[in-house]
C-alpha positions in Angstrom: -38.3 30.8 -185.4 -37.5 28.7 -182.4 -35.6 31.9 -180.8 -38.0 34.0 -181.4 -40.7 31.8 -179.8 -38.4 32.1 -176.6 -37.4 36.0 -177.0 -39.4 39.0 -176.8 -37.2 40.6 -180.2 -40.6 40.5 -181.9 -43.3 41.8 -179.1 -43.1 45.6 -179.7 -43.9 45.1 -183.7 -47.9 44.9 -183.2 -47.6 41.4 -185.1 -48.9 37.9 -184.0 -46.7 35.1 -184.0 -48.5 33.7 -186.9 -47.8 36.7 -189.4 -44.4 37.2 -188.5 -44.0 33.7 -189.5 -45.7 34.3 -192.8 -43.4 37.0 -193.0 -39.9 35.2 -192.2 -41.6 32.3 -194.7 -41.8 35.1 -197.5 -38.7 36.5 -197.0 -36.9 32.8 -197.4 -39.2 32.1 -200.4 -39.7 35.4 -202.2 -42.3 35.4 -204.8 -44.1 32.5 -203.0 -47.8 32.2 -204.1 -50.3 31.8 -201.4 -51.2 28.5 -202.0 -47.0 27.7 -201.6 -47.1 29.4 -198.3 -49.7 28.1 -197.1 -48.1 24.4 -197.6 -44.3 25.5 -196.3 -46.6 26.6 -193.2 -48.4 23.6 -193.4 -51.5 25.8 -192.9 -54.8 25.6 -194.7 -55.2 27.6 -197.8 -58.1 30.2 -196.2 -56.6 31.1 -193.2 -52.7 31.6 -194.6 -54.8 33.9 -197.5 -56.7 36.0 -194.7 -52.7 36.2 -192.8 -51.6 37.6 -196.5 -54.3 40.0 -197.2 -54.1 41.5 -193.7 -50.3 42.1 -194.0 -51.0 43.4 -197.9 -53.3 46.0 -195.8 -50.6 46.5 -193.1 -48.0 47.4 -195.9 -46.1 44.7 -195.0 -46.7 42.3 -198.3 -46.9 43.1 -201.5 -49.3 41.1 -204.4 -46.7 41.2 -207.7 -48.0 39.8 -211.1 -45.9 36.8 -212.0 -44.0 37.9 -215.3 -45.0 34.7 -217.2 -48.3 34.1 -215.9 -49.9 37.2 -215.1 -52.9 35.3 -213.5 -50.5 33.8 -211.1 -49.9 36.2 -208.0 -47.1 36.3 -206.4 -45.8 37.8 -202.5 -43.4 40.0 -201.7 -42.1 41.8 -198.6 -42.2 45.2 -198.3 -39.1 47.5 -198.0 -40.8 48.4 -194.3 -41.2 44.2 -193.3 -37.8 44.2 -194.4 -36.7 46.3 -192.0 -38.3 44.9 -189.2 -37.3 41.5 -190.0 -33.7 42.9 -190.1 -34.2 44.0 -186.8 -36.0 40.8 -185.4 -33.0 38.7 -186.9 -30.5 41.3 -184.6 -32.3 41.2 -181.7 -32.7 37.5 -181.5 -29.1 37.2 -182.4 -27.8 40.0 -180.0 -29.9 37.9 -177.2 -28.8 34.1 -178.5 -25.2 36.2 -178.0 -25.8 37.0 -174.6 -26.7 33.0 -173.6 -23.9 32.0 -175.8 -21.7 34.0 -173.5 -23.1 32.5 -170.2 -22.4 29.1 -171.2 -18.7 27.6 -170.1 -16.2 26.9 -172.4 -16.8 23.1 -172.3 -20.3 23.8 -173.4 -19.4 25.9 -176.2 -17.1 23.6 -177.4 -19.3 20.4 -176.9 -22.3 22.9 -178.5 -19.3 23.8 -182.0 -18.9 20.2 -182.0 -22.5 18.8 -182.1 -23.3 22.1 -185.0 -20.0 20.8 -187.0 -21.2 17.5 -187.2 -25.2 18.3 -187.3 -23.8 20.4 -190.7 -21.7 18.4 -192.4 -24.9 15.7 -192.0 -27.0 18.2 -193.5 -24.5 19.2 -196.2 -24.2 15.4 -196.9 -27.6 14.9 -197.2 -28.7 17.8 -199.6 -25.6 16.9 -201.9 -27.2 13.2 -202.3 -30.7 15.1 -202.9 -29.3 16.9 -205.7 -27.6 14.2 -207.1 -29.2 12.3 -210.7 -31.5 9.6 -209.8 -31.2 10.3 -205.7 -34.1 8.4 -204.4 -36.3 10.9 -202.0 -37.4 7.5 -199.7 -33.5 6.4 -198.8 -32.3 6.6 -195.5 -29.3 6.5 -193.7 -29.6 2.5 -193.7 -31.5 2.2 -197.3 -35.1 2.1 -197.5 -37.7 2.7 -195.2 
């Protein structure tokens, strides 16, 4: 999200920022209900529902019965949001190319340095998440 706040790969799709971050959120946590979304967005319940329902319209969501609850609704994207997600993701990666290549090869290597370690934090962290008994509050130096 943070290159496509900074890139226009997304201006020509007759979306608003907003939706096409309901849509990216979607596409990571298919079969999202609304009231999910609208806590990964950290948005208020009405206001990610009116997003949903005017995408649903668009074509670009689609409202799928949840198989063991049918009362529970679930989101999907489209085969058409799809697509222009696909090509958001290339033009935003085509462009972060582009910079990449403009940088010198002291800041690449300082920039593959800082990601390596930023990663295996990250990787670190989710493995202790996962592990029996890991205690959501610990950090780096034990409790908060």
């Amino acid at each position: 999200m943070l290159a496509l706040q900074r890139s226009d790969a997304w201006l020509d799709l007759d979306l608003t920022l907003p939706q096409l971050r309901v849509l990216f959120a979607v596409r990571r946590r298919t079969g999202c209900t609304v009231s999910e979304l609208a806590q990964t967005l950290g948005r208020r319940l009405a206001a990610t529902s009116a997003l949903a329902n005017r995408l649903v319209r668009a074509g670009l969501l689609r409202r799928v019965s949840d198989q063991d609850d049918r009362r529970r609704i679930r989101l999907e994207l489209s085969d058409k949001a799809e697509q222009m997600l696909t090509m958001v993701d290339q033009r935003s990666a085509d462009r972060f190319a582009a910079i990449l290549g403009r940088m010198s090869t002291q800041g690449r290597a300082a920039l593959a340095d800082a990601l390596s370690e930023l990663i295996e934090l990250v990787s670190s962290d989710l493995l202790e998440d996962l592990a029996p008994g890991a205690d959501p509050n610990r950090t780096e130096k034990g409790f908060p």
